[in-house]
C-alpha positions as CSV (number, residue, x, y, z in Angstrom):
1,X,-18.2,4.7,0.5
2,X,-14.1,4.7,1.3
3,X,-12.7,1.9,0.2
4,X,-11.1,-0.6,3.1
5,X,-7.1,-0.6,2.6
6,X,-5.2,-3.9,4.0
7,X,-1.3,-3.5,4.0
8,X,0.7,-7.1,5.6
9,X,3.9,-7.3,5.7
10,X,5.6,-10.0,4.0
11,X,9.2,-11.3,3.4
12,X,8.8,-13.3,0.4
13,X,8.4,-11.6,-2.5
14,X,7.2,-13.6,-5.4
15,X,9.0,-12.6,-8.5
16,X,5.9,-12.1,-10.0
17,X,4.4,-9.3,-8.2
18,X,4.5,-5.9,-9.4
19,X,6.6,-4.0,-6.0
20,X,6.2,0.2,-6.2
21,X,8.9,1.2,-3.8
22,X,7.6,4.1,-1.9
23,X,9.6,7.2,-3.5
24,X,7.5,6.2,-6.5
25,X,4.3,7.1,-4.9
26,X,1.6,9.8,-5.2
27,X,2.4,12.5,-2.8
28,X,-0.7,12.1,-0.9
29,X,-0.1,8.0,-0.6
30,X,3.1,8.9,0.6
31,X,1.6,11.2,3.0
32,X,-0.7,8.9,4.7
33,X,1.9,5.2,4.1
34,X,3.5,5.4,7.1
35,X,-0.1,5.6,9.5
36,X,-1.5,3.1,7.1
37,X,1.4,0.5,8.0
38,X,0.3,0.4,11.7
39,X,-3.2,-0.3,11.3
40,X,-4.7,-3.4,10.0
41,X,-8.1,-2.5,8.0
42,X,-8.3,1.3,7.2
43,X,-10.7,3.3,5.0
44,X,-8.9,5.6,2.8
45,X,-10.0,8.1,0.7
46,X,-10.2,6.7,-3.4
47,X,-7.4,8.8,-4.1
48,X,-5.0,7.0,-2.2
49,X,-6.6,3.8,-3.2
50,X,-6.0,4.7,-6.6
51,X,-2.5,5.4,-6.1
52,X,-1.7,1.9,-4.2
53,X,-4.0,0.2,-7.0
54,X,-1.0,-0.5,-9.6
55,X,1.0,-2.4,-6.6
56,X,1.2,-6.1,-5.3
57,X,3.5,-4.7,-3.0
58,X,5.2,-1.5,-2.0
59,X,8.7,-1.4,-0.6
60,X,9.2,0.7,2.4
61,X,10.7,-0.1,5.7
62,X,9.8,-3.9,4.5
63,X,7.9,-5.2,1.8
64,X,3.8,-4.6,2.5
65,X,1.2,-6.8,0.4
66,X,-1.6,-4.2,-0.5
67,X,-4.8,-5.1,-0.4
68,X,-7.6,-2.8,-1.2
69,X,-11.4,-3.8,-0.6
């Protein structure tokens, strides 16, 4: 089973959370960001799941809360 990938955009970011900016991604998270940001609950394949797994939050055109289910 895919897991189920949540990104929300936020504008506080607590100084706590650990941001990835999106340069700093795996080539095939980077690939598939963009589409991801205009969907609300998407399955992904683990790879990219993997990838987004190290972030609270990843910088791109604004800050994204990542949530992966």
């Amino acid at each position: 089973m895919s897991p189920t990938l949540t990104l929300e955009p936020v504008e506080d970011v607590p100084s706590d959370s650990r941001v990835c900016h999106y340069d700093e991604l795996a080539e095939d998270a980077k690939e598939e960001f963009p589409i991801l940001t205009e969907n609300i609950d998407v399955s992904v394949d683990s790879t990219i799941a993997d990838g987004l797994q190290e972030c609270d939050l990843v910088k791109y055109t604004d800050y994204y809360k990542v949530s992966i289910g």
